[in-house]
VEXDREN-2710 file (C-alpha; in Angstrom, 1 decimal):
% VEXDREN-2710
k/r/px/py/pz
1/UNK/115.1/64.4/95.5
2/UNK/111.1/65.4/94.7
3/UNK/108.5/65.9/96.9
4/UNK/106.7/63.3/94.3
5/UNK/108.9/60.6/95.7
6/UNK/108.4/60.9/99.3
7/UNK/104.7/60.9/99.6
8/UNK/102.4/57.8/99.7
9/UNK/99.8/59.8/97.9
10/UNK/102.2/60.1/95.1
11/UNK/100.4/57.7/92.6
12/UNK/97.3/59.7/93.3
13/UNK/98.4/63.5/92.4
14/UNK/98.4/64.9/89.2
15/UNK/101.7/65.8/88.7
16/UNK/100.7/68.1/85.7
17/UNK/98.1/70.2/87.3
18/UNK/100.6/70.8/89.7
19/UNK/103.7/71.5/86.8
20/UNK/100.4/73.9/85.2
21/UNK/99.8/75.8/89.0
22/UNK/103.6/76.4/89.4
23/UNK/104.4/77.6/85.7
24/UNK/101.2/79.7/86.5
25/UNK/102.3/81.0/90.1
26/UNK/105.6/81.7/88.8
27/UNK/104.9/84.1/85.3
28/UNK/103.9/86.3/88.3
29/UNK/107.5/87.0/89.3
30/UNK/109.5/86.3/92.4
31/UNK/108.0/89.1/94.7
32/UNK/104.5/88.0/94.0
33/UNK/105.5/84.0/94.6
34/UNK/107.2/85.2/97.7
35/UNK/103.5/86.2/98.5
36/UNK/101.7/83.2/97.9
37/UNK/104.0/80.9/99.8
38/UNK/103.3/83.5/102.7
39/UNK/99.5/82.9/102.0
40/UNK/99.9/79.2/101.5
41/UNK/101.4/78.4/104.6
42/UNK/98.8/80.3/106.3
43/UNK/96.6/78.0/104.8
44/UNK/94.7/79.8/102.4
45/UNK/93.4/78.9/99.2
46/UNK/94.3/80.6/95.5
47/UNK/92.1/80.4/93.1
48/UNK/95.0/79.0/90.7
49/UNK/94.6/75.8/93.4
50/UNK/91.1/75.1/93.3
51/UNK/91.4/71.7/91.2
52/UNK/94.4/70.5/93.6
53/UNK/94.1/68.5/96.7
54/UNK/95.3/68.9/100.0
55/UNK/98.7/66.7/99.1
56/UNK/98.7/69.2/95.3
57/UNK/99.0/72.3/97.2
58/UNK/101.5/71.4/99.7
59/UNK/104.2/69.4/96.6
60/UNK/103.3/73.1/94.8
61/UNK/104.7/74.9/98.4
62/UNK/107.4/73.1/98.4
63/UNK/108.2/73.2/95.4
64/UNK/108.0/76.7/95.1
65/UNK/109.7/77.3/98.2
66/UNK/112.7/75.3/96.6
67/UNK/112.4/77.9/93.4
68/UNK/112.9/80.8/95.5
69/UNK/115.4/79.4/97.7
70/UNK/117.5/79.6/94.7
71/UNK/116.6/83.8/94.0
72/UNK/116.9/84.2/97.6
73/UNK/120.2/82.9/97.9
74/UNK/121.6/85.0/94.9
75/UNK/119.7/88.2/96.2
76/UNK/117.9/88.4/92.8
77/UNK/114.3/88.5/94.5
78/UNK/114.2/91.1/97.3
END
């Protein structure tokens, strides 16, 4: 199940800024997204993220939290 279809604020995010920001985040490799989820959930700001809104940023955490979940669990990443 998405993010997208548990919010409210669903109808109101652009779900392809957000598709963009990930693809982005993640031509970076796995070691540098394992970074930026460490930055995002101390609540700073990327310059990638500057368009999003507060609901954007945390569907792209989550979602990239689910990509590496995936690395993580294979021991591809670390």
């Amino acid at each position: 199940m998405s993010l997208y279809s548990l919010d409210s604020n669903a109808l109101n995010m652009d779900k392809s800024r957000i598709a963009h920001c990930i693809e982005v985040l993640c031509q970076r490799g796995c070691k540098e997204v394992s970074l930026v989820i460490l930055a995002l959930e101390r609540g700073e700001t990327m310059a990638e993220m500057q368009e999003l809104n507060e609901v954007e940023r945390q569907v792209v955490l989550h979602e990239l939290k689910s990509i590496m979940a995936v690395y993580r669990e294979g021991g591809t990443c670390w």
